[in-house]
Backbone as JSON, one array per atom type, in Angstrom:
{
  "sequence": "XXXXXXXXXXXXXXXXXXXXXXXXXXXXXXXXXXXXXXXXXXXXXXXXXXXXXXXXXXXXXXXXXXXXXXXXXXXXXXXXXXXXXXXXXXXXXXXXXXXXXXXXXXXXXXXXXXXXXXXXXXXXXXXXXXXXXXXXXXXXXXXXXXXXXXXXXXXXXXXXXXXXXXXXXXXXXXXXXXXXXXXXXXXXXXXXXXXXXXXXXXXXXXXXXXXXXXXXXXXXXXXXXXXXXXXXXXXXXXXXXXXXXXXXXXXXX",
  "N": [[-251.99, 78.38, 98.29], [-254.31, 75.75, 97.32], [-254.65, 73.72, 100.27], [-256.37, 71.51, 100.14], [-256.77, 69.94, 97.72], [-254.24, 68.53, 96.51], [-251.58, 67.1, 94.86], [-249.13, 64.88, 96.7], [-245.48, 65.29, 96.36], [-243.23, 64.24, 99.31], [-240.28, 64.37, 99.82], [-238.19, 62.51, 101.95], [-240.2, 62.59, 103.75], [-240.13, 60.68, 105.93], [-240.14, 60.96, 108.6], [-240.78, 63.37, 111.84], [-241.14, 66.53, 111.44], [-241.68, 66.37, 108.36], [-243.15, 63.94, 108.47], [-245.3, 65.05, 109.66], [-246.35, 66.98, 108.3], [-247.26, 65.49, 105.69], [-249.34, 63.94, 107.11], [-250.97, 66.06, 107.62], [-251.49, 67.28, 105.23], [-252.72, 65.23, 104.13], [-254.96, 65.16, 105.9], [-256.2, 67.04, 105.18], [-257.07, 66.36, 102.52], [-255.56, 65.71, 100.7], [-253.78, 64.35, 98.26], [-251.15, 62.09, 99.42], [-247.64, 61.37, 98.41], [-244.83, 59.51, 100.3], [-241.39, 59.57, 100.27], [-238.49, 58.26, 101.21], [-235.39, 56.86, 103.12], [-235.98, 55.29, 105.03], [-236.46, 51.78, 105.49], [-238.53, 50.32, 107.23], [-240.19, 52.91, 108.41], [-240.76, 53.81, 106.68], [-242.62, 51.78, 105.32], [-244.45, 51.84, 108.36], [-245.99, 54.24, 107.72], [-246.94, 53.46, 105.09], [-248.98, 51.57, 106.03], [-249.99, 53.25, 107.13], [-251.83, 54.34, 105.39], [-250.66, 56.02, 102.96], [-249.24, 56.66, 100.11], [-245.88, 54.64, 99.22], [-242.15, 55.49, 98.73], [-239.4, 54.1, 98.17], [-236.56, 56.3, 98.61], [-233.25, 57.62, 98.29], [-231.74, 60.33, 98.77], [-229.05, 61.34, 98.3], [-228.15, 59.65, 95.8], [-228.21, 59.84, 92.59], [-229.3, 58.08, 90.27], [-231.06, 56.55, 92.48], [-233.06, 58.67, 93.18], [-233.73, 59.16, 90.54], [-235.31, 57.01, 89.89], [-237.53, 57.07, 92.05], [-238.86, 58.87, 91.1], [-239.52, 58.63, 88.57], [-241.41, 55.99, 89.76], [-243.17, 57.75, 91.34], [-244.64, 59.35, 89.41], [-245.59, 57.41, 87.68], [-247.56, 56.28, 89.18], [-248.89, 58.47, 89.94], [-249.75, 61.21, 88.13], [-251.08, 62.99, 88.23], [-248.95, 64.53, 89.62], [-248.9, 67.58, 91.81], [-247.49, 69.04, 93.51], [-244.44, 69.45, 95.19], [-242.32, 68.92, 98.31], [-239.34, 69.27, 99.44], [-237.83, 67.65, 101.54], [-235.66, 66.09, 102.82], [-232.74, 65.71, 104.78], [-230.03, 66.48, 107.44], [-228.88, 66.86, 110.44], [-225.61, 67.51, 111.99], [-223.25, 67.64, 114.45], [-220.06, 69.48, 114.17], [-216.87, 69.54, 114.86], [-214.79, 72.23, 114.09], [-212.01, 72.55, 114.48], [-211.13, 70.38, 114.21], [-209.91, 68.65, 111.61], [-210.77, 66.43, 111.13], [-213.34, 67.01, 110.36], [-214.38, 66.96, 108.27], [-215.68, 64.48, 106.82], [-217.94, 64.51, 107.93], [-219.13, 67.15, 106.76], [-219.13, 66.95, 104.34], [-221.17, 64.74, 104.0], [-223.06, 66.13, 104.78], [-223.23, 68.37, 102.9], [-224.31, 66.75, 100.69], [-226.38, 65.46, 101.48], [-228.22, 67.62, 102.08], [-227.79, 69.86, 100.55], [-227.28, 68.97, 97.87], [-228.74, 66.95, 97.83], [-231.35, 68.32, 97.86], [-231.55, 70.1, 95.51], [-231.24, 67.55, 93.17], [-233.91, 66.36, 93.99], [-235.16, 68.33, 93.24], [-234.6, 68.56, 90.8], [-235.23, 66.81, 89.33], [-238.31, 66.16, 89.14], [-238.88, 69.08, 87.8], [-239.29, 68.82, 85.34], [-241.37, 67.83, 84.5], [-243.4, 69.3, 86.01], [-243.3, 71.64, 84.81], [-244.31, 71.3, 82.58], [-246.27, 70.57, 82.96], [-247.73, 72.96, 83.66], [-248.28, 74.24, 86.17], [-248.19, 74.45, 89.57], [-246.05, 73.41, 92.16], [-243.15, 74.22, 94.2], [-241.95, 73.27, 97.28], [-239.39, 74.13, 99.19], [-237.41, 73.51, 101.86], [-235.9, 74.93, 104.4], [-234.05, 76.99, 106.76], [-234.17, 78.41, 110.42], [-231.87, 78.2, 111.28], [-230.54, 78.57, 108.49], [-230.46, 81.45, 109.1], [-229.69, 82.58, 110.93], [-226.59, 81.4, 112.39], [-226.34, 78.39, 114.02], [-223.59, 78.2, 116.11], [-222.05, 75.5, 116.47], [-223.25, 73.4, 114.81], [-221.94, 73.84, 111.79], [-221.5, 73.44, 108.71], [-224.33, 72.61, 108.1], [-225.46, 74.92, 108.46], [-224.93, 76.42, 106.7], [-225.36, 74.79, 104.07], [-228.53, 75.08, 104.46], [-228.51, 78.08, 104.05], [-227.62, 77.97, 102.08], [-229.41, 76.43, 100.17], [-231.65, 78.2, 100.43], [-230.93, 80.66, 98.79], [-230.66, 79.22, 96.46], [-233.37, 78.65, 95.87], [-234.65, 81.35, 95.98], [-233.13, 81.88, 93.4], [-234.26, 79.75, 91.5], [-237.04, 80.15, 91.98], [-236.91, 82.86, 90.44], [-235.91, 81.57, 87.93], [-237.88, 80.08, 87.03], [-240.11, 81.71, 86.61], [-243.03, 82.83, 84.86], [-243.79, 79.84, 84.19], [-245.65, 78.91, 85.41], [-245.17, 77.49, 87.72], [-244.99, 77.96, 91.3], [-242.29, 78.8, 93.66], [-242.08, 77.98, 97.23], [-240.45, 78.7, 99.8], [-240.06, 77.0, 102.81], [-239.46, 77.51, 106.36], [-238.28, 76.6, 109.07], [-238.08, 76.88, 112.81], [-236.17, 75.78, 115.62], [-237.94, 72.94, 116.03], [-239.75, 70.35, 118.35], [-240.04, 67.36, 117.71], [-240.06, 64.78, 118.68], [-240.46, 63.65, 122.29], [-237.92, 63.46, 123.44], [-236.46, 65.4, 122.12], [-237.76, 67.99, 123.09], [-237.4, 67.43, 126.02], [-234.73, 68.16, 125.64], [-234.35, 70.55, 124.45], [-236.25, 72.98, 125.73], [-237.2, 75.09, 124.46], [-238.09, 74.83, 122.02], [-240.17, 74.37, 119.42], [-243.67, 72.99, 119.62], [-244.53, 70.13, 118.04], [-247.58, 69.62, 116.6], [-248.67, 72.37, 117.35], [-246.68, 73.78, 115.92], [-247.04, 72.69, 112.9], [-249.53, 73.29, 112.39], [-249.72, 75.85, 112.44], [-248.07, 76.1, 110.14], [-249.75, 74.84, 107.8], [-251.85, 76.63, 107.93], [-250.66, 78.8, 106.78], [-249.59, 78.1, 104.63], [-251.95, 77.38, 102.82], [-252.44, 80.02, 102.07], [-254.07, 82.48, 100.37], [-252.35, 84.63, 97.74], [-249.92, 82.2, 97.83], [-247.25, 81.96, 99.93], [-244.4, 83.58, 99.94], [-241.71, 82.75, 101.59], [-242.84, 80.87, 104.39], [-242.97, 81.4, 107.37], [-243.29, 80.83, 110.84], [-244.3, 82.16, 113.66], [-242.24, 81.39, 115.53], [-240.19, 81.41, 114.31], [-239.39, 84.29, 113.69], [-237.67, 85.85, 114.95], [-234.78, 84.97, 114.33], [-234.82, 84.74, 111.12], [-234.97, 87.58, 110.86], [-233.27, 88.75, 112.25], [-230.2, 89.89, 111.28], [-231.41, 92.52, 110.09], [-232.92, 93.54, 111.97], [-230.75, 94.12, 114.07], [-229.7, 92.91, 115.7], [-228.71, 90.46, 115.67], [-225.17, 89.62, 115.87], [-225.47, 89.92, 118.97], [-226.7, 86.99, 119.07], [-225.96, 85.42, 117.94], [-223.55, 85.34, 119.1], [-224.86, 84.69, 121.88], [-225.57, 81.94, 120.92], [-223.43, 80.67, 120.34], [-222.4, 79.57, 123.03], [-223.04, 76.93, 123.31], [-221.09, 76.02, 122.06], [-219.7, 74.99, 123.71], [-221.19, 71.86, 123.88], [-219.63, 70.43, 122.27], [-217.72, 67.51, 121.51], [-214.97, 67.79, 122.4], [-214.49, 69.97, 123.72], [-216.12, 69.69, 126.23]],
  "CA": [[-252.35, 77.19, 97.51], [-254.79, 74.97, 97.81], [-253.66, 72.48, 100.41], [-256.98, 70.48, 100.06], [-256.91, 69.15, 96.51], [-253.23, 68.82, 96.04], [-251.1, 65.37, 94.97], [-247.91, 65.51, 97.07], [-244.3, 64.02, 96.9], [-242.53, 64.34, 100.35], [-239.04, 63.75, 99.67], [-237.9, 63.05, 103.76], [-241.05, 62.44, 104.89], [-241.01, 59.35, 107.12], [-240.05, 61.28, 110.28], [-240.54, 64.34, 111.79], [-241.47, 67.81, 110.48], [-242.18, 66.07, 107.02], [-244.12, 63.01, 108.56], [-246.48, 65.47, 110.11], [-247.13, 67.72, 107.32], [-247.72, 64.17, 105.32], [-250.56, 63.54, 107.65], [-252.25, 67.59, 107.41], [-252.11, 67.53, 103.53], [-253.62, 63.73, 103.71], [-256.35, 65.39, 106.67], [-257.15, 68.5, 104.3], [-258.2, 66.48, 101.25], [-254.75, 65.8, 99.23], [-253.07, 62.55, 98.25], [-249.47, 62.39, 99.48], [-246.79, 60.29, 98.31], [-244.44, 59.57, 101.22], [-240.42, 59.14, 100.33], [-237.77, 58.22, 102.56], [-234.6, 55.88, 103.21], [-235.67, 53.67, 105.99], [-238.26, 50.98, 104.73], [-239.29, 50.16, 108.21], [-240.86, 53.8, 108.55], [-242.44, 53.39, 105.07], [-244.22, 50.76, 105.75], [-245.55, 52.36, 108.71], [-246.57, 54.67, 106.77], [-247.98, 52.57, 104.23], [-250.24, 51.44, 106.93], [-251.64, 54.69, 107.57], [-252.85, 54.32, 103.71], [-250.27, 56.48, 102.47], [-248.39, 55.68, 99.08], [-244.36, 55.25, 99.71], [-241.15, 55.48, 97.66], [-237.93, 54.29, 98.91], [-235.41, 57.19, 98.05], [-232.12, 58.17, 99.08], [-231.81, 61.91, 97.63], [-227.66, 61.32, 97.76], [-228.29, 58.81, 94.88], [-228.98, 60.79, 91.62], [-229.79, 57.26, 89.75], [-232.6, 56.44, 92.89], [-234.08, 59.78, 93.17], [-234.74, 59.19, 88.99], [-236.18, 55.98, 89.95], [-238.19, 57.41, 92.7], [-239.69, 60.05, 90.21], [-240.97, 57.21, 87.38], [-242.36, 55.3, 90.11], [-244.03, 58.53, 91.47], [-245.67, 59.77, 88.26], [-246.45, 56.56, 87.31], [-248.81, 56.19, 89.95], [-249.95, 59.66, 90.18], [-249.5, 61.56, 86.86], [-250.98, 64.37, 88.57], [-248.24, 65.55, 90.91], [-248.33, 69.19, 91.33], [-246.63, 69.39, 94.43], [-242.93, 68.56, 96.1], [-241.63, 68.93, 99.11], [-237.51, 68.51, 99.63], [-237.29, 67.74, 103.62], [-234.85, 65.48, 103.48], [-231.94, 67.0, 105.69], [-229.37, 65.83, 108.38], [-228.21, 68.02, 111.51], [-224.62, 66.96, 112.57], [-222.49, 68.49, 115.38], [-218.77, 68.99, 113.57], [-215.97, 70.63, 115.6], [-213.9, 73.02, 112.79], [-210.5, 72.22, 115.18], [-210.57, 69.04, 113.96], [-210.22, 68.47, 110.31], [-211.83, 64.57, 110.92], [-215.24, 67.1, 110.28], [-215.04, 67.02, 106.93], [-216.45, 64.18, 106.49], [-219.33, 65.09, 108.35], [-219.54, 68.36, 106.41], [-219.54, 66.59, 102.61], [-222.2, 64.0, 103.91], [-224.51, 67.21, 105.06], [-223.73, 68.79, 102.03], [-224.71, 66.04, 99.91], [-228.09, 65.51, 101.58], [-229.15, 68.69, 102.24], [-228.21, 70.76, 99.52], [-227.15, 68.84, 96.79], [-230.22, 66.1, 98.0], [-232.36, 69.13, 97.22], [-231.32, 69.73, 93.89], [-231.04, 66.56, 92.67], [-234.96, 65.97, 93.57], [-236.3, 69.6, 92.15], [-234.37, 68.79, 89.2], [-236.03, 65.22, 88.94], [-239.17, 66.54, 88.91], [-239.07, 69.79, 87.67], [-239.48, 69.2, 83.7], [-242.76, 67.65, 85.21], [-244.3, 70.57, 86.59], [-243.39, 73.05, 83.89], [-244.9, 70.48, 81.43], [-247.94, 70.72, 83.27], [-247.82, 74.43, 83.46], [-248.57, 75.17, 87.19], [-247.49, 73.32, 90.64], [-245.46, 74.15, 93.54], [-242.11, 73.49, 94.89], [-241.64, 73.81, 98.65], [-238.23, 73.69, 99.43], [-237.23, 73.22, 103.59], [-234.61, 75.62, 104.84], [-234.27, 76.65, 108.6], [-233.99, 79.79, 111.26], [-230.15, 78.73, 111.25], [-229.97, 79.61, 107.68], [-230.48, 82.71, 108.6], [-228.79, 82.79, 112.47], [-226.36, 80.29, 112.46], [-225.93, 77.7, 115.24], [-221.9, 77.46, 115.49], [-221.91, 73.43, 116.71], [-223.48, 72.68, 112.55], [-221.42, 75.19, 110.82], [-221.96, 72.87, 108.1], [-225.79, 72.65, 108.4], [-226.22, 76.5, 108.27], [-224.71, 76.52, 105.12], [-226.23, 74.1, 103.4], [-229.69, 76.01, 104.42], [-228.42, 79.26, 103.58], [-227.63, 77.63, 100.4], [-231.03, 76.4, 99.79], [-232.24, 79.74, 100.32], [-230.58, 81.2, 97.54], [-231.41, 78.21, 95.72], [-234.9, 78.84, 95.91], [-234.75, 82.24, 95.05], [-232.79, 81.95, 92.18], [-235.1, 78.91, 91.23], [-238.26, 81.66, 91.65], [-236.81, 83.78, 89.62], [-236.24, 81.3, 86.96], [-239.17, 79.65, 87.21], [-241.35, 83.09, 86.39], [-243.93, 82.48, 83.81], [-243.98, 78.79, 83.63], [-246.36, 78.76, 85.99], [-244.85, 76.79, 88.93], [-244.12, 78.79, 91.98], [-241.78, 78.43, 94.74], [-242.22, 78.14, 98.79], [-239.93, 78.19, 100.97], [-240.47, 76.84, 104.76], [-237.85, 78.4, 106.94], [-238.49, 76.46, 110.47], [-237.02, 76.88, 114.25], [-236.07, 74.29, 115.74], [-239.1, 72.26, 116.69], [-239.75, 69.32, 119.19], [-240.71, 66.49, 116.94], [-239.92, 63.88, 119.72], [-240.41, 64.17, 123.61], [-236.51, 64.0, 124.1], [-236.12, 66.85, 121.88], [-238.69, 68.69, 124.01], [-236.86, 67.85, 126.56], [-233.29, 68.84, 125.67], [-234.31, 71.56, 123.95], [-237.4, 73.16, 126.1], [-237.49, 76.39, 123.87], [-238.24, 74.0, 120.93], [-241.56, 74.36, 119.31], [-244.59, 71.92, 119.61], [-244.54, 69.8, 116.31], [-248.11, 70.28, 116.35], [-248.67, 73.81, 117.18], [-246.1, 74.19, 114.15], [-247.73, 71.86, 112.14], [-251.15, 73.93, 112.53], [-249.62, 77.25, 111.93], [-247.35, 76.22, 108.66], [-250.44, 74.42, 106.8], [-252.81, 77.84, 107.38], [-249.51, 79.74, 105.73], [-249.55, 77.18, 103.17], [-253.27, 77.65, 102.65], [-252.95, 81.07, 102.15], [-253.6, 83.03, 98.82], [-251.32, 83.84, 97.35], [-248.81, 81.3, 98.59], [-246.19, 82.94, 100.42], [-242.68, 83.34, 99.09], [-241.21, 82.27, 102.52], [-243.2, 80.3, 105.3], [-242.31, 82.05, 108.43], [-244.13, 80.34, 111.91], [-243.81, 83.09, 114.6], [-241.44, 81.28, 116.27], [-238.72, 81.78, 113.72], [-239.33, 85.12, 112.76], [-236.28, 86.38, 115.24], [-234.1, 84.41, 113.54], [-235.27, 85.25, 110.11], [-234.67, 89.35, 110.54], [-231.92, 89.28, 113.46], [-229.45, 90.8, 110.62], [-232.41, 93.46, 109.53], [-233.45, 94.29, 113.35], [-229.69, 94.73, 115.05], [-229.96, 91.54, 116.85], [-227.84, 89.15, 114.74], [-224.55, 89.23, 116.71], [-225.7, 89.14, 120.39], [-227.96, 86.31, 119.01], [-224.82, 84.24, 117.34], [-223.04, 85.14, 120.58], [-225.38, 83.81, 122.7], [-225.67, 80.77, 120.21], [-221.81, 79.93, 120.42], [-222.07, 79.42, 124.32], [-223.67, 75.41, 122.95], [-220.14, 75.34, 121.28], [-219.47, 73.62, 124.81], [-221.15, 70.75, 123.87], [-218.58, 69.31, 121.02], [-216.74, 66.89, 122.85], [-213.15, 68.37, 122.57], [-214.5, 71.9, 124.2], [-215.89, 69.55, 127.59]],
  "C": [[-253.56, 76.52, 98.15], [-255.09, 74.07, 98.12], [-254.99, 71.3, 100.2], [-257.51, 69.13, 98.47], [-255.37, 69.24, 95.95], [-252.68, 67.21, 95.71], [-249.51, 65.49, 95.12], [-246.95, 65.29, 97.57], [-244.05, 64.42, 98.04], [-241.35, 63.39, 100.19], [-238.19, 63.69, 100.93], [-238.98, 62.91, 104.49], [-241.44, 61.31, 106.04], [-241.09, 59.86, 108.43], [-240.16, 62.89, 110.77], [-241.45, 65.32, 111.26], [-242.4, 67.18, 109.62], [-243.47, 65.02, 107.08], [-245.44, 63.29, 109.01], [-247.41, 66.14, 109.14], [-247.65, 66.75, 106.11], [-249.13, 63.99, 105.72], [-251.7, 65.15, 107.47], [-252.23, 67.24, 105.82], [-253.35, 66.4, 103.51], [-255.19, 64.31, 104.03], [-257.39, 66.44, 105.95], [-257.51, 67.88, 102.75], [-257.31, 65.75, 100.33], [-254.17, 64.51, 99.32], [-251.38, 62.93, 98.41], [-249.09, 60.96, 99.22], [-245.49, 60.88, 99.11], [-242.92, 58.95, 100.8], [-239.5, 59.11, 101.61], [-236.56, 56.9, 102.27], [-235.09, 54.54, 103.83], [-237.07, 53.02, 105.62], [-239.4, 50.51, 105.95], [-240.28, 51.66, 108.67], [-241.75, 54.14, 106.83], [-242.96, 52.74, 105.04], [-245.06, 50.49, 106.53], [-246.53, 53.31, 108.32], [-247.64, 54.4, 105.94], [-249.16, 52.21, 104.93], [-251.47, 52.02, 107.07], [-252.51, 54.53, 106.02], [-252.0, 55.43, 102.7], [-249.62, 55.88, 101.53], [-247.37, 55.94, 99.48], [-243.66, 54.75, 98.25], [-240.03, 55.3, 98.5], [-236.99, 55.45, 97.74], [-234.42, 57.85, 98.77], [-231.44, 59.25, 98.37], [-229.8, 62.36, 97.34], [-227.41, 60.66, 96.85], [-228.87, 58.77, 93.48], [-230.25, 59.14, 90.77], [-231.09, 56.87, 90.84], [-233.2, 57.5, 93.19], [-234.76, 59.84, 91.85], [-235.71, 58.31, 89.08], [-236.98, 55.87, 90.32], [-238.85, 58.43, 91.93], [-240.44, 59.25, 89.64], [-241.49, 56.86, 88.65], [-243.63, 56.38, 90.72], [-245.09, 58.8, 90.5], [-245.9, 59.01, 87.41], [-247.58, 56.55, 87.62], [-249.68, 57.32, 89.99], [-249.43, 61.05, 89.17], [-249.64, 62.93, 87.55], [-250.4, 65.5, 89.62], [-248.32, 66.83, 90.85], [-247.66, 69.77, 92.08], [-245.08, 68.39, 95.06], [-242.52, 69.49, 96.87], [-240.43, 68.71, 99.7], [-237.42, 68.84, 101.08], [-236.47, 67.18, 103.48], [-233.64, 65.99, 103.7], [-231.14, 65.92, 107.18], [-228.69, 67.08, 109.14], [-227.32, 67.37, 111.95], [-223.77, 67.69, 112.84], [-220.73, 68.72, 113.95], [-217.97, 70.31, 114.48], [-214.36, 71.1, 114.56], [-212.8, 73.07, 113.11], [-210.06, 70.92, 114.28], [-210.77, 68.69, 112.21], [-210.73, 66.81, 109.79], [-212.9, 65.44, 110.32], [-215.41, 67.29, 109.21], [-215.75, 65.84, 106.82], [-217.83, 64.0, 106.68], [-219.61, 66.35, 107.23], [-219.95, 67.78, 104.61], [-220.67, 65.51, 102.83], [-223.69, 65.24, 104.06], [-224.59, 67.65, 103.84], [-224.62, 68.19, 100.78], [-226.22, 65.84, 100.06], [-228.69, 67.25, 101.75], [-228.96, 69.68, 101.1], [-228.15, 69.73, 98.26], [-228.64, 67.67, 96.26], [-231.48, 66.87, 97.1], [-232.55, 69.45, 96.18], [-231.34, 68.92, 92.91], [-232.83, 66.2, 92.43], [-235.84, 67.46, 92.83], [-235.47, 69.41, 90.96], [-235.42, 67.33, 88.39], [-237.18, 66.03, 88.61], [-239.79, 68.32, 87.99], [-239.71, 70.14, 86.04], [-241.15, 68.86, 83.94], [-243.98, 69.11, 85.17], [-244.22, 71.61, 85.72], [-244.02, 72.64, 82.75], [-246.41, 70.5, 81.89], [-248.65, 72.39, 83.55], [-248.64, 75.03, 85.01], [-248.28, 74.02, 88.18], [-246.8, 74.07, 91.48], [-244.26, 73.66, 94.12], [-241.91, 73.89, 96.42], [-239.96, 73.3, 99.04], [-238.02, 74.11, 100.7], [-235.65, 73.66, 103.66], [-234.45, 75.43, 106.43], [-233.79, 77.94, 109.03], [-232.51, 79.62, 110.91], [-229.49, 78.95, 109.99], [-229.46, 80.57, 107.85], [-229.54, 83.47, 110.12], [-228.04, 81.79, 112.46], [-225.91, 79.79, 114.03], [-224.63, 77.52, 115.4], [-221.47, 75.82, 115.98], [-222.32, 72.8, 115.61], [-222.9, 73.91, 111.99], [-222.56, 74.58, 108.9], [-223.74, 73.18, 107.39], [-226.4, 73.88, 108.46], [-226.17, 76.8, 106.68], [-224.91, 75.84, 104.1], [-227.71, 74.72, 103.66], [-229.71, 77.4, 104.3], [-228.44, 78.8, 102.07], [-228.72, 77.46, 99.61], [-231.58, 77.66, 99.78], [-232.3, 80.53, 99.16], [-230.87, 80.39, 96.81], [-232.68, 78.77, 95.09], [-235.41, 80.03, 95.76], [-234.35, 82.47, 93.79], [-234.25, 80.75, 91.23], [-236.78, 79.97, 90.85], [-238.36, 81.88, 90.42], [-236.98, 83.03, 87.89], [-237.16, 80.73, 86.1], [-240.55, 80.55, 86.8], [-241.86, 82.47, 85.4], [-243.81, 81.22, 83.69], [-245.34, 77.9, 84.72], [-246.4, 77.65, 87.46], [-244.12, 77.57, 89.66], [-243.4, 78.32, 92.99], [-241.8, 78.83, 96.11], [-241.13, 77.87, 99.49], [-240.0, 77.97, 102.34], [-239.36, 76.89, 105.75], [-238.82, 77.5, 108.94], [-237.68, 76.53, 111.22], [-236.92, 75.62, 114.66], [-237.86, 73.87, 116.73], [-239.36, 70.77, 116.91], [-240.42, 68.21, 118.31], [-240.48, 64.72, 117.72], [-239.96, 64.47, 121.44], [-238.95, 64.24, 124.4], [-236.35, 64.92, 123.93], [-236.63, 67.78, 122.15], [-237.81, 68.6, 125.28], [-235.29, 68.6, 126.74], [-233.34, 70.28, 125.19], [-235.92, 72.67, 124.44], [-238.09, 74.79, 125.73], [-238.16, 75.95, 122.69], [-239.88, 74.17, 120.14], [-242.75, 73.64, 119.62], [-244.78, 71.66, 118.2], [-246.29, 70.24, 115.93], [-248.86, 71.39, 116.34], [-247.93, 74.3, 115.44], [-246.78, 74.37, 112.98], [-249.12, 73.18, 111.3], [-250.97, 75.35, 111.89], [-248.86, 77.4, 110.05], [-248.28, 76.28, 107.96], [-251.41, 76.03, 106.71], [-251.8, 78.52, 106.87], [-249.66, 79.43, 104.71], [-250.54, 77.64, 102.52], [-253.22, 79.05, 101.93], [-252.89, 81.7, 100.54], [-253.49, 84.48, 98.62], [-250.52, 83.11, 98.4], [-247.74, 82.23, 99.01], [-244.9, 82.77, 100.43], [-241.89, 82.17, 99.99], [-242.77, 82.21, 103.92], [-243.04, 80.66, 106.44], [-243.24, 81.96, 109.79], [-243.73, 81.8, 112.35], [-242.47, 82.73, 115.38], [-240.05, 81.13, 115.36], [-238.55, 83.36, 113.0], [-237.48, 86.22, 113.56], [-234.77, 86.38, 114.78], [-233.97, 85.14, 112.14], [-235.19, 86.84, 109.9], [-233.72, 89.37, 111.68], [-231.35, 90.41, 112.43], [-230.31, 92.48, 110.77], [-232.6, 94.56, 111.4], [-232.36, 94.9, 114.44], [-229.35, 93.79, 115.8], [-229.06, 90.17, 116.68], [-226.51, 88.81, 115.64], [-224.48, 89.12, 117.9], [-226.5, 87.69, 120.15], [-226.97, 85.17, 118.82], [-224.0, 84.23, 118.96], [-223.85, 84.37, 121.62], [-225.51, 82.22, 122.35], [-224.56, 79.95, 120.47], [-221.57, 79.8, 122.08], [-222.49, 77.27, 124.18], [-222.33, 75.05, 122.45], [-219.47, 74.03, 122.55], [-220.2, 72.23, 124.92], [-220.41, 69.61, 122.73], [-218.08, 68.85, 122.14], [-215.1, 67.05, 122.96], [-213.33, 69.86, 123.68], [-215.17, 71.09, 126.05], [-214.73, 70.03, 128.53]]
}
């Protein structure tokens, strides 16, 4: 695609991942509109000169509301982005973790659905556009401390292929961005010192993005292990080694 003339919701973008790739679309040319829950990070935002939308993507009635006010302002959306997403530990002993597990599912998959459906009559009405929908390596390896949280980004996955598929000829295609985990704060650099550099990431997603054609799936280098474990032989020493973190739930101290 091409990220320098694009006009582009970010559903999730105040923090993070989403708040960075916010700032590369803005630096390459494109107008982003910047959603999010917390109003104190939208109106830093706003600062920078970005437009914002309060939206809370578990809230079918304000994700509609957050659409009109979008394509009020900017008729010519052709792009969306669904980051918004929650990582939460849940220990599967304890049946308290459901309600951790129906709040993940709600934002992360059903979040996601809720805003590509908002927008989607949009983009096929305009007859070309782009959906990027935000998965993750533990789709595809899962972490066992978010059971939850794998499966909600496996879910998306399939999502977003089925979505593709149905999507053929109407001239809006779909991206998916499959990231590892990456350091988007200097704690999470330090707790996690395998973690990516947000912008190293950053730098490598947008030339993916860039690229033509757009590429089905998004794939940095640093998740491609992840992303073919199954394919390469690698998948269960990889989960095994993964489930040694199960020692940090706090029932397994």
């Amino acid at each position: 695609m091409d990220i320098s003339n694009r006009t582009v919701f970010i559903a999730g973008g105040t923090s993070g991942i989403g708040r960075e790739l916010a700032r590369r679309f803005a630096a390459a040319g494109s107008t982003v509109v910047v959603g999010g829950r917390r109003t104190d990070l939208l109106d830093e935002l706003a600062a920078e000169g970005f437009a914002t939308v309060p939206v809370d993507v578990t809230d079918q009635d304000g994700v509609d509301r957050a659409r009109d006010t979008v394509l009020a302002g900017h008729p010519g959306l052709d792009t969306i982005v669904t980051m918004s997403g929650v990582m939460l530990l849940e220990d599967l002993r304890d049946p308290a973790h459901f309600d951790t597990a129906r709040k993940t599912v709600d934002t992360n998959l059903l979040g996601t659905i809720r805003v590509i459906d908002a927008f989607t009559p949009h983009l096929i009405g305009r007859g070309t556009g782009t959906i990027v929908t935000v998965t993750s390596g533990i789709g595809f390896l899962p972490f066992p401390p978010m059971p939850t949280y794998a499966a909600t980004k496996a879910g998306v996955h399939a999502y977003s292929e089925a979505l593709r598929a149905q999507l053929d000829g109407t001239g809006v295609e779909v991206c998916e961005l499959v990231p590892p985990a990456v350091a988007t704060t200097g704690e999470q650099a330090r707790l996690n010192p395998k973690a990516l550099d947000l912008d190293a990431f950053a730098t490598e997603v947008m030339d993916l993005l860039g690229s033509d054609p757009t590429p089905r799936e998004v794939l940095v280098k640093g998740v491609l292990t992840h992303r073919w474990a199954e394919r390469d032989g690698t998948y269960d020493a990889l989960v095994a080694q993964r489930s040694q973190a199960l020692a940090m739930l706090p029932s397994r101290r």
